[in-house]
Backbone and ligand atoms as CSV (ligand in chain L), in Angstrom:
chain,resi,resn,atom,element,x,y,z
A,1,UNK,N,N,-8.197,6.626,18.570
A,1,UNK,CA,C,-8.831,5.807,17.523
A,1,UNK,C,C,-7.839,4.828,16.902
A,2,UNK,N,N,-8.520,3.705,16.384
A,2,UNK,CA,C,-7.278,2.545,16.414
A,2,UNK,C,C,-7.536,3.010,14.385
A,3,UNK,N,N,-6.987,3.649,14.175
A,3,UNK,CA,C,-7.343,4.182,12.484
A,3,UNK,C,C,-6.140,3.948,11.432
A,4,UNK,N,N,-5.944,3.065,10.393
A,4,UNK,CA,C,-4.885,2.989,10.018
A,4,UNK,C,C,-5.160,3.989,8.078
A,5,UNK,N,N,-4.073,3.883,7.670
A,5,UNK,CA,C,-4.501,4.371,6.445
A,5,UNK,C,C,-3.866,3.866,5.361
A,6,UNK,N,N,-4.857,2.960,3.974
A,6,UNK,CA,C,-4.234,2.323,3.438
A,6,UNK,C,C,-4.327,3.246,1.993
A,7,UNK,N,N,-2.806,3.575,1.375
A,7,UNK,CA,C,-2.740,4.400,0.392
A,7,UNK,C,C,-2.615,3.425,-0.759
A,8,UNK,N,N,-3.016,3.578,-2.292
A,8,UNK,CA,C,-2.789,2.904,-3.487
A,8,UNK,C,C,-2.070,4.306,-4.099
A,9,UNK,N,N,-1.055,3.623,-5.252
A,9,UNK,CA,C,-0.542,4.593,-6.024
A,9,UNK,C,C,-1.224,4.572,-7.488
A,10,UNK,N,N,-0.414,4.925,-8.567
A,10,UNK,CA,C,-0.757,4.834,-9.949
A,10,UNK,C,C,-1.422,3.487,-10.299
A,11,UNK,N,N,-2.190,3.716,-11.024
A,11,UNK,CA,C,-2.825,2.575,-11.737
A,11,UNK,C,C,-3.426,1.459,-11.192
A,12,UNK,N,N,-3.629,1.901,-9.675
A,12,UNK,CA,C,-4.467,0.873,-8.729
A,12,UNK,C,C,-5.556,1.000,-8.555
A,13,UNK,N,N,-6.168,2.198,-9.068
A,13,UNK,CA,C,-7.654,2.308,-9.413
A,13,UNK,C,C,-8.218,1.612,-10.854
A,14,UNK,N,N,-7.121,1.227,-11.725
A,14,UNK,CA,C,-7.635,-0.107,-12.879
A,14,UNK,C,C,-7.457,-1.191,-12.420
A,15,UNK,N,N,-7.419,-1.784,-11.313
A,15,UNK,CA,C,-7.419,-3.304,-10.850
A,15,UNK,C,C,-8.968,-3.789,-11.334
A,16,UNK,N,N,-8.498,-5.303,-11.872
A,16,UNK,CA,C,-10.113,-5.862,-12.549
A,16,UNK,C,C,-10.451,-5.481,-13.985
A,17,UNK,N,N,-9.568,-4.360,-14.816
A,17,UNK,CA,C,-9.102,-4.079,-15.961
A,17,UNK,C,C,-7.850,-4.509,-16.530
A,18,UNK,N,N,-6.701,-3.592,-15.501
A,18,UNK,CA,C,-5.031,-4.011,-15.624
A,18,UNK,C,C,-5.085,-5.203,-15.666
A,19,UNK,N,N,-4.010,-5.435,-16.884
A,19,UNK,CA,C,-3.188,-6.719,-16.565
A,19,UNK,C,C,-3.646,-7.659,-15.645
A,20,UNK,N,N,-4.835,-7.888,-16.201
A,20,UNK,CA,C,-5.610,-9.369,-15.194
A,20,UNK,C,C,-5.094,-10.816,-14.786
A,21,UNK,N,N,-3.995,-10.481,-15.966
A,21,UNK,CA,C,-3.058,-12.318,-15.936
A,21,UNK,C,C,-2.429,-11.955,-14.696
A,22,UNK,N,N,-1.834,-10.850,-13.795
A,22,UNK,CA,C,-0.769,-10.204,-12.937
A,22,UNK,C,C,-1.951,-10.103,-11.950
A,23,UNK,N,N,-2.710,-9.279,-12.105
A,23,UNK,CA,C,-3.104,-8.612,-10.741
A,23,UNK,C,C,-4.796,-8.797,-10.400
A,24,UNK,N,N,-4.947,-9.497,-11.398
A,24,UNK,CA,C,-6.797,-10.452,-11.082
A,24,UNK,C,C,-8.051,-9.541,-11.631
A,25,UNK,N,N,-8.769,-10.025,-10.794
A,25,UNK,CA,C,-10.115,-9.396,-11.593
A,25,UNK,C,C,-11.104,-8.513,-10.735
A,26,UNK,N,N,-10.082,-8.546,-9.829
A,26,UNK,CA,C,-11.148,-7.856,-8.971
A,26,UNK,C,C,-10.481,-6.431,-8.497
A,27,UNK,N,N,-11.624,-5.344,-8.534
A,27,UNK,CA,C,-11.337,-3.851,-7.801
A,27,UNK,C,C,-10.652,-3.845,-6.869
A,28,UNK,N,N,-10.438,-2.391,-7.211
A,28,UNK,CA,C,-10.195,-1.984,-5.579
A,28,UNK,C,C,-11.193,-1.554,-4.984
A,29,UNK,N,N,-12.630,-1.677,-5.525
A,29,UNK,CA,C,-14.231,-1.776,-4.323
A,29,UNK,C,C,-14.123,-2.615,-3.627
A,30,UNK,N,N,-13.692,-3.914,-4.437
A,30,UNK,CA,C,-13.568,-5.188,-3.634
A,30,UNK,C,C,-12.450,-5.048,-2.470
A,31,UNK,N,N,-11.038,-4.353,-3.100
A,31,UNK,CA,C,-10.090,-4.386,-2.149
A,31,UNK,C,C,-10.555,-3.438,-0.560
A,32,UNK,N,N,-11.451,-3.096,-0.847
A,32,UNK,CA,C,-11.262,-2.280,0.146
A,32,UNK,C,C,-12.903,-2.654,1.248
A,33,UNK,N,N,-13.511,-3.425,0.444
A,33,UNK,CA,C,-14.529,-3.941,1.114
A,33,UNK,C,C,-14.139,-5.251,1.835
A,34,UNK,N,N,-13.060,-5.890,1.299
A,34,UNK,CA,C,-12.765,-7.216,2.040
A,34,UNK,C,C,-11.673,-6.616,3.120
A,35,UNK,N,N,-10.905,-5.325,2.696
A,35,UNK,CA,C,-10.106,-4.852,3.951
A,35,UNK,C,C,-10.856,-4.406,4.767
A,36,UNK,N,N,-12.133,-3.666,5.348
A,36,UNK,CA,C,-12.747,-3.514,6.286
A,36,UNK,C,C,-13.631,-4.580,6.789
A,37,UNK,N,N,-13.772,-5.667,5.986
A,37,UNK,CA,C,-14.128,-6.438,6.671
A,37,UNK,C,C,-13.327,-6.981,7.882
A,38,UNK,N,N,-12.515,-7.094,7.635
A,38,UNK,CA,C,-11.241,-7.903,8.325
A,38,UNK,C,C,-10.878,-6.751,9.406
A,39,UNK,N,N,-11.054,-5.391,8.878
A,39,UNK,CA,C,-10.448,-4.395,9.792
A,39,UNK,C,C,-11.707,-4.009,11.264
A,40,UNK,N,N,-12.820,-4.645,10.702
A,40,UNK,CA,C,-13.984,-4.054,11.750
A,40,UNK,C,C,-14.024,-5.548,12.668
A,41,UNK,N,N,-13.520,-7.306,12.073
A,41,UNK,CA,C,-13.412,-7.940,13.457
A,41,UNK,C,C,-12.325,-7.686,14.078
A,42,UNK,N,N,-11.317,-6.801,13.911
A,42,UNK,CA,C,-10.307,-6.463,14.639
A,42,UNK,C,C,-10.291,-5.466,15.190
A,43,UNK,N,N,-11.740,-4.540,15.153
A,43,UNK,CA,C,-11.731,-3.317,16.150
A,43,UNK,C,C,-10.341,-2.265,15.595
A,44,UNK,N,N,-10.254,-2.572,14.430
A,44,UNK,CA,C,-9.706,-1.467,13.394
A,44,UNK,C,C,-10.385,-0.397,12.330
A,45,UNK,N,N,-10.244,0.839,12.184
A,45,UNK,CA,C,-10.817,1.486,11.382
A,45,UNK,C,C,-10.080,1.975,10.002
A,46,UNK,N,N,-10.440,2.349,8.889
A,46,UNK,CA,C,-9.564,2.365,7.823
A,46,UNK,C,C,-9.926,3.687,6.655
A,47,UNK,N,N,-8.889,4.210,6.669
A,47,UNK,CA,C,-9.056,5.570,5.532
A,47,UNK,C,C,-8.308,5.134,4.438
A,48,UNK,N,N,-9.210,5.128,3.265
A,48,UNK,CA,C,-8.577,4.301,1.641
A,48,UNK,C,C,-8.531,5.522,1.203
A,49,UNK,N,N,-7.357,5.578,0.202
A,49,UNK,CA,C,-6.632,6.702,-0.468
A,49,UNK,C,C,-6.520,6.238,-1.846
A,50,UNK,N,N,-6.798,6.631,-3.158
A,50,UNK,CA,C,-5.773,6.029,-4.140
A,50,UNK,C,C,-5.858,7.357,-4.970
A,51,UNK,N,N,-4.388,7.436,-5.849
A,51,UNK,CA,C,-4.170,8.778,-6.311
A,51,UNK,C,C,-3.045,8.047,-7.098
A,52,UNK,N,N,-2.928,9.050,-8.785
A,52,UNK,CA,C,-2.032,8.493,-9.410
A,52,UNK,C,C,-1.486,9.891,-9.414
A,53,UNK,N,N,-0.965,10.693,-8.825
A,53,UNK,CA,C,-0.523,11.672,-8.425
A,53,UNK,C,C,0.722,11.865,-7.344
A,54,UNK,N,N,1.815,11.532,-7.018
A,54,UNK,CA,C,3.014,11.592,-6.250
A,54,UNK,C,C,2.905,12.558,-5.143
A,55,UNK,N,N,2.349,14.278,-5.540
A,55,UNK,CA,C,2.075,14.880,-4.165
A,55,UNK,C,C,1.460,14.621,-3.417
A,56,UNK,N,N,-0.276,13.925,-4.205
A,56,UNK,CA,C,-1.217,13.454,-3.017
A,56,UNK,C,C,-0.673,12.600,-2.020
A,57,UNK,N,N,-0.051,11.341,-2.999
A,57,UNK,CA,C,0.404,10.364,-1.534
A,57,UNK,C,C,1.309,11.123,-0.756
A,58,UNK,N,N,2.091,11.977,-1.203
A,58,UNK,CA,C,2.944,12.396,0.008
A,58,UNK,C,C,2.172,13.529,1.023
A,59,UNK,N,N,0.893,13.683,0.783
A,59,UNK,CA,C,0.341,14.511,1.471
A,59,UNK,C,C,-0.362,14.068,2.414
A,60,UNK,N,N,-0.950,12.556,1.700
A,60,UNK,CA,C,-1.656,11.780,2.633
A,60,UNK,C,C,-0.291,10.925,3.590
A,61,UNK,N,N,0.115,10.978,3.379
A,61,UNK,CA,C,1.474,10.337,4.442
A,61,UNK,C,C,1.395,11.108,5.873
A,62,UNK,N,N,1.626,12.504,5.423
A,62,UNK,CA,C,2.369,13.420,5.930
A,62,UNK,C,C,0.318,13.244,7.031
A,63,UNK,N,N,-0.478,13.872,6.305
A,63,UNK,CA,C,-1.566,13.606,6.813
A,63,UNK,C,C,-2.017,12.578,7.991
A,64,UNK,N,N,-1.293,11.181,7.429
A,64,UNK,CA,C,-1.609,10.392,8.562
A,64,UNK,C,C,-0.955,10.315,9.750
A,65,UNK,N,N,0.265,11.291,9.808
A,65,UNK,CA,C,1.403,11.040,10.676
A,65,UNK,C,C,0.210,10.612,12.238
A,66,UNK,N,N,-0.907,10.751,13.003
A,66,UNK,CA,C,-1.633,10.526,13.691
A,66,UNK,C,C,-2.689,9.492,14.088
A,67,UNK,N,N,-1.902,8.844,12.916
A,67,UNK,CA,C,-2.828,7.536,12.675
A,67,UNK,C,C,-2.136,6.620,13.076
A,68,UNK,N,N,-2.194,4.633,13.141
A,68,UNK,CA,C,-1.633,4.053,13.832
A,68,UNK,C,C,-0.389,3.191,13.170
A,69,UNK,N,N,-0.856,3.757,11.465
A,69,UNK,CA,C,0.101,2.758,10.638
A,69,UNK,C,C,-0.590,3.103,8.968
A,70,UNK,N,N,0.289,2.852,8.121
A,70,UNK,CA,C,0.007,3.468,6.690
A,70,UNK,C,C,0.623,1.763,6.333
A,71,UNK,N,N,-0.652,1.474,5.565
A,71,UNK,CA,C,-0.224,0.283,4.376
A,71,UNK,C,C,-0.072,1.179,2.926
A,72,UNK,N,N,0.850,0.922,2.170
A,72,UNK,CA,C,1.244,1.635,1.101
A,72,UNK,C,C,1.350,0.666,-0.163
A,73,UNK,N,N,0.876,0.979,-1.001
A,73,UNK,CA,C,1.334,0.275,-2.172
A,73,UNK,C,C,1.627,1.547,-3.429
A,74,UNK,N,N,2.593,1.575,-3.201
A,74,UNK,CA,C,2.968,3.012,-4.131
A,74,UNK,C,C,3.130,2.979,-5.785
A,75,UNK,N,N,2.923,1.703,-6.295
A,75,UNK,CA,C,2.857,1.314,-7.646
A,75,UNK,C,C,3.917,1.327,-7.929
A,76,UNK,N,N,4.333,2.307,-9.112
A,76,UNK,CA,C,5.375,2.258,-9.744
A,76,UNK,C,C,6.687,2.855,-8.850
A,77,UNK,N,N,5.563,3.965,-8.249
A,77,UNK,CA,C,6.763,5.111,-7.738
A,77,UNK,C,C,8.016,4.187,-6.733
A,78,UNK,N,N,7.191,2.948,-6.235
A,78,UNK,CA,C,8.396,1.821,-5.423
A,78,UNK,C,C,9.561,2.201,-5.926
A,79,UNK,N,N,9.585,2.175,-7.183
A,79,UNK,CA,C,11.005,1.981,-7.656
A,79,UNK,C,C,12.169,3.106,-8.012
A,80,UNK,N,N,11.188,4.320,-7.621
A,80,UNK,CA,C,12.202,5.515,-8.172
A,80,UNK,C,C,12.010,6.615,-7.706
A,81,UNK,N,N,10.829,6.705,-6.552
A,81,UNK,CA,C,10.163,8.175,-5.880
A,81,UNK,C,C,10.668,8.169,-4.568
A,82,UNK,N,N,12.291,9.229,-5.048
A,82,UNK,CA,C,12.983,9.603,-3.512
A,82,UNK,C,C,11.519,10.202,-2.462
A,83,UNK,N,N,11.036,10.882,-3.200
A,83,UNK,CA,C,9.659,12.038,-2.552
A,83,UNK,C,C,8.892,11.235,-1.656
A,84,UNK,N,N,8.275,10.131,-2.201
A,84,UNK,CA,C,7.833,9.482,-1.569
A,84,UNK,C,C,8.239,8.743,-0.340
A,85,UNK,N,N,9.783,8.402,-0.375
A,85,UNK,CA,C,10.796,7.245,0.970
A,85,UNK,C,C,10.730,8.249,1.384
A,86,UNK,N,N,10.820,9.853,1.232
A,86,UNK,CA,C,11.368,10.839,2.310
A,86,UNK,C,C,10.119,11.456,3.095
A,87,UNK,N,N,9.095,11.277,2.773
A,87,UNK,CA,C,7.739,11.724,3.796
A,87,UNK,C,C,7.509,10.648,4.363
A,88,UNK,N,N,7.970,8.958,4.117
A,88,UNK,CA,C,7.771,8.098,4.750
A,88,UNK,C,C,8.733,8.572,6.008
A,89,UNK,N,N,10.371,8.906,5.671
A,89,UNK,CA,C,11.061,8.929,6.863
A,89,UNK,C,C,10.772,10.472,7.807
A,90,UNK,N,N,9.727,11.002,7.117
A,90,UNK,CA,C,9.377,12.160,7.780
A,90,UNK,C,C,8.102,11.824,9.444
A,91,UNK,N,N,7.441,10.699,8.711
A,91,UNK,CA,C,6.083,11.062,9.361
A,91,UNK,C,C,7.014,9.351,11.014
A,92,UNK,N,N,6.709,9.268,11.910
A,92,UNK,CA,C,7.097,8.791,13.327
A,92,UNK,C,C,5.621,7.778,12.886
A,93,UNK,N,N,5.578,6.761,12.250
A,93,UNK,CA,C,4.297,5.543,12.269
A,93,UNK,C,C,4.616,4.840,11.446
A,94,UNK,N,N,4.723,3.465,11.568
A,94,UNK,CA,C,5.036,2.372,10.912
A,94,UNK,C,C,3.747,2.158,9.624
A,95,UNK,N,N,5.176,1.882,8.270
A,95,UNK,CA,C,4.586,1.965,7.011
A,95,UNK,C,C,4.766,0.201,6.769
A,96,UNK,N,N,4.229,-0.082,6.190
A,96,UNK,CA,C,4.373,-1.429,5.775
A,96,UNK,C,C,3.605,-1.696,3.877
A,97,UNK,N,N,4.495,-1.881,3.114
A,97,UNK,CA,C,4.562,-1.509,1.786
A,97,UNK,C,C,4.135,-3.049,1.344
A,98,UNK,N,N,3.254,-2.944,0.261
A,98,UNK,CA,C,3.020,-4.201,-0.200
A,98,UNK,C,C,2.565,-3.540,-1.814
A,99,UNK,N,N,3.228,-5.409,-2.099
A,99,UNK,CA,C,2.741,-5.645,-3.613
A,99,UNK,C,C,1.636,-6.484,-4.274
A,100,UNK,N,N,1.179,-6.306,-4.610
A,100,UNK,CA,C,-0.251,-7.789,-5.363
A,100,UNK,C,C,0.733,-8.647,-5.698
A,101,UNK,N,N,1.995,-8.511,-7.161
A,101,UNK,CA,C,2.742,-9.046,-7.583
A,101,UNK,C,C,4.012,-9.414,-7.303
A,102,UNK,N,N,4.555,-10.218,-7.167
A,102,UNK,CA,C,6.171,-11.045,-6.996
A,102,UNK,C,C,6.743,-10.497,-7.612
A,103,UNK,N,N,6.938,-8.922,-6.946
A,103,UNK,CA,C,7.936,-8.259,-7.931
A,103,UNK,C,C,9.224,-8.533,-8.286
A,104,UNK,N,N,9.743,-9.298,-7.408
A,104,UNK,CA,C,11.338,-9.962,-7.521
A,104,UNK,C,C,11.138,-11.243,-8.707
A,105,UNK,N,N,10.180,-11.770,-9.033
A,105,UNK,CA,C,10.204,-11.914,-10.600
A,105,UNK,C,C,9.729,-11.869,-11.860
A,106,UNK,N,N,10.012,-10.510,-11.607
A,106,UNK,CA,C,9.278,-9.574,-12.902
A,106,UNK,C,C,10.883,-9.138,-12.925
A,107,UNK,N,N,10.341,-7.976,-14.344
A,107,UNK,CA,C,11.609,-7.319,-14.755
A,107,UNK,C,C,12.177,-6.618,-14.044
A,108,UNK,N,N,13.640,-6.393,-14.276
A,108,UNK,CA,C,14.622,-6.296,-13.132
A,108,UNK,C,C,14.339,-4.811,-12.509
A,109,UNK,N,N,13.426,-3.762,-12.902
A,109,UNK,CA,C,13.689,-2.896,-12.744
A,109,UNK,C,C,12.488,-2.916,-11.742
A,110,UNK,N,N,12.031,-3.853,-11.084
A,110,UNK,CA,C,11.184,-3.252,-10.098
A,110,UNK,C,C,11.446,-4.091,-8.692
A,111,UNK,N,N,12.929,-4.843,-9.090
A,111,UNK,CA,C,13.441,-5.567,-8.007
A,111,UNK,C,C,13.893,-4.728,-7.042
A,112,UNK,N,N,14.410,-3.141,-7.298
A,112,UNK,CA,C,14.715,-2.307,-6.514
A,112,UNK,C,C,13.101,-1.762,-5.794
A,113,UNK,N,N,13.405,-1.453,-4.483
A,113,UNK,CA,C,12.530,-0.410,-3.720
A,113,UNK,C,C,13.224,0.556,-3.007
A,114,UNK,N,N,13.039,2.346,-3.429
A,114,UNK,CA,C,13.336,2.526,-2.566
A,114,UNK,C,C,12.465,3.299,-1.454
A,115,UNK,N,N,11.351,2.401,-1.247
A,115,UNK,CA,C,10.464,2.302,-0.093
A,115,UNK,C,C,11.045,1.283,0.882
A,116,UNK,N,N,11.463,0.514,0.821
A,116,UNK,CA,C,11.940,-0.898,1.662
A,116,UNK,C,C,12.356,-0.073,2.968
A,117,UNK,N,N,13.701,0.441,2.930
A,117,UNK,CA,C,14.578,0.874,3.683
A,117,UNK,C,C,13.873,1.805,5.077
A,118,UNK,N,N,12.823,2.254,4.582
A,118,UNK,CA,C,12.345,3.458,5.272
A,118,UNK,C,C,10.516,2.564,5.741
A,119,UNK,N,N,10.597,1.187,5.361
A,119,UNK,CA,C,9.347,0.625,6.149
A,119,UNK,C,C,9.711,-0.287,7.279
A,120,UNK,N,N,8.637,-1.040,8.092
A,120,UNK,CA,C,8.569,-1.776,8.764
A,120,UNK,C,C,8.981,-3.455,7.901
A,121,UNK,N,N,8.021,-3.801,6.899
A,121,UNK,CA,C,8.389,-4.648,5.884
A,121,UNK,C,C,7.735,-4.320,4.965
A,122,UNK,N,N,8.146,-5.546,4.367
A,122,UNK,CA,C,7.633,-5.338,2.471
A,122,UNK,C,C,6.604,-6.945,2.401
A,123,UNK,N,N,5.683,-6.529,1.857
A,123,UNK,CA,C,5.033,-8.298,1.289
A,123,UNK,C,C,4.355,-8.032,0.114
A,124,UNK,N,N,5.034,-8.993,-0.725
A,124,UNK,CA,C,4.794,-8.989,-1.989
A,124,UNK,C,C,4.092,-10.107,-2.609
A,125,UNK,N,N,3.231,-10.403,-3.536
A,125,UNK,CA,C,3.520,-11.316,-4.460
A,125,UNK,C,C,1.811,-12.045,-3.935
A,126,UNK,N,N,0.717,-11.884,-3.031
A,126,UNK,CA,C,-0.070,-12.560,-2.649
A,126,UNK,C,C,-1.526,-11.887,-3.131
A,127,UNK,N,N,-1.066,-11.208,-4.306
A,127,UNK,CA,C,-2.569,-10.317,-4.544
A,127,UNK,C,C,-3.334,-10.038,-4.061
A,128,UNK,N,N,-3.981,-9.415,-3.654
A,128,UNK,CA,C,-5.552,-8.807,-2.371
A,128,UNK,C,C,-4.956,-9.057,-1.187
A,129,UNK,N,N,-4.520,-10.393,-0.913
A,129,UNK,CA,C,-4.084,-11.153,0.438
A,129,UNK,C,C,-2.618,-10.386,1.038
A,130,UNK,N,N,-2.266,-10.235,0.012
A,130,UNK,CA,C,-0.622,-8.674,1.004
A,130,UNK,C,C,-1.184,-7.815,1.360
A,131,UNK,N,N,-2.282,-7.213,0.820
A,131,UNK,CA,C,-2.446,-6.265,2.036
A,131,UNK,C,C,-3.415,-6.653,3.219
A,132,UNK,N,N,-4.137,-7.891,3.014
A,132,UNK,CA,C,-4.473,-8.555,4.366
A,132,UNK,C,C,-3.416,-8.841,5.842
A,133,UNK,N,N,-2.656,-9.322,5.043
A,133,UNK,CA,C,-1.600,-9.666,5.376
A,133,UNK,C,C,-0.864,-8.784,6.276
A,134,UNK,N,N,-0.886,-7.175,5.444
A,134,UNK,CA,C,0.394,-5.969,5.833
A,134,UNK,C,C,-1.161,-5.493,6.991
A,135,UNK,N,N,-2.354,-5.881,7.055
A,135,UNK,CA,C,-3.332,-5.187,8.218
A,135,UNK,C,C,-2.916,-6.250,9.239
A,136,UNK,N,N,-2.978,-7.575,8.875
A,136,UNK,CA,C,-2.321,-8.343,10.493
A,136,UNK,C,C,-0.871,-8.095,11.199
A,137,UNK,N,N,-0.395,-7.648,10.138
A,137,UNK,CA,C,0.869,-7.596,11.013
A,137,UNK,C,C,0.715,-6.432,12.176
A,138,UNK,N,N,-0.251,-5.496,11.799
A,138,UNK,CA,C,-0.628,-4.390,13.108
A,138,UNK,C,C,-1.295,-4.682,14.049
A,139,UNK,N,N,-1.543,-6.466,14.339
A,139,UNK,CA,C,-2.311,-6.812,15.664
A,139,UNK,C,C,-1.089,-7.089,16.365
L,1,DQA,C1,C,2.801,-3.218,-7.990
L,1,DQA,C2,C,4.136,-3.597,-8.656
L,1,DQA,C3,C,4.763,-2.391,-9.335
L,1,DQA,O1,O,5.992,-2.755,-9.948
L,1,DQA,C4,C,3.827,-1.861,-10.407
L,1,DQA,O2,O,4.372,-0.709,-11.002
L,1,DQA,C5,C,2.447,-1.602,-9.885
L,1,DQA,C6,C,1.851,-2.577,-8.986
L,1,DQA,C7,C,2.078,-4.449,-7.400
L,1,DQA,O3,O,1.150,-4.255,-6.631
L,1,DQA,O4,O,2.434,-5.592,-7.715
L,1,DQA,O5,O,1.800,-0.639,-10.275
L,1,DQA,O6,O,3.055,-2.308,-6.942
């Protein structure tokens, strides 16, 4: 099965509430209805995750190790959840980490990732469209 799995972290289930000047107005119903759109003309299938919880995502990681690729947007934890880089370097399937926001200019403390190291890439800064973006790079 060509099945990828796209995880959200903390506070990505208030998209269309949050900080609308940053991250817009629209859900993650929407996010995830315009990602299968895109994922079904590409003869891709897609398991949406979101959890503001640190074990879940690392469970769903560990979970997908059988799948073809994990888009991740880990929220906050980017910046400080060893737990999280280390089930990434656990599971053998390319992660590809994205941001809605240009985190490199925002405050300094979210210029660090330490997801980077342990993905395929990082794309940041294109709201809804990075993780369009992090599904093409798997054609
Ligand atoms: C975010 C950026 C993070 O710094 C922040 O904590 C988020 C969202 C983004 O998508 O731009 O929760 O990952």
């Amino acid at each position: 099965m060509n099945n990828y799995y796209v995880l959200n972290g903390p506070n990505l289930n208030r998209l269309g509430k949050r900080e609308p000047g940053i991250y817009g107005n629209e859900t993650l119903e929407t996010l995830e209805m315009r990602l299968n759109d895109l994922a079904q003309k590409h003869g891709m299938t897609l398991t949406f995750k979101q959890s503001n919880h640190e074990g879940d995502l690392i469970d769903w990681i560990h979970e997908a190790e059988n799948s073809k690729g994990i888009i991740i947007n880990p929220g906050a934890f980017t910046h400080y959840s060893y737990a999280i880089r280390d089930a990434i370097a656990s599971v053998d399937v390319p992660v590809v980490e994205v941001h809605m926001s240009n985190v490199h200019k925002r405050e300094s403390f979210r210029h660090q990732s330490v997801i980077s190291p342990v993905s395929e890439g990082q794309i940041v800064g294109f709201g809804m469209k990075s993780y369009e973006l992090a599904l093409m790079s798997f054609l």
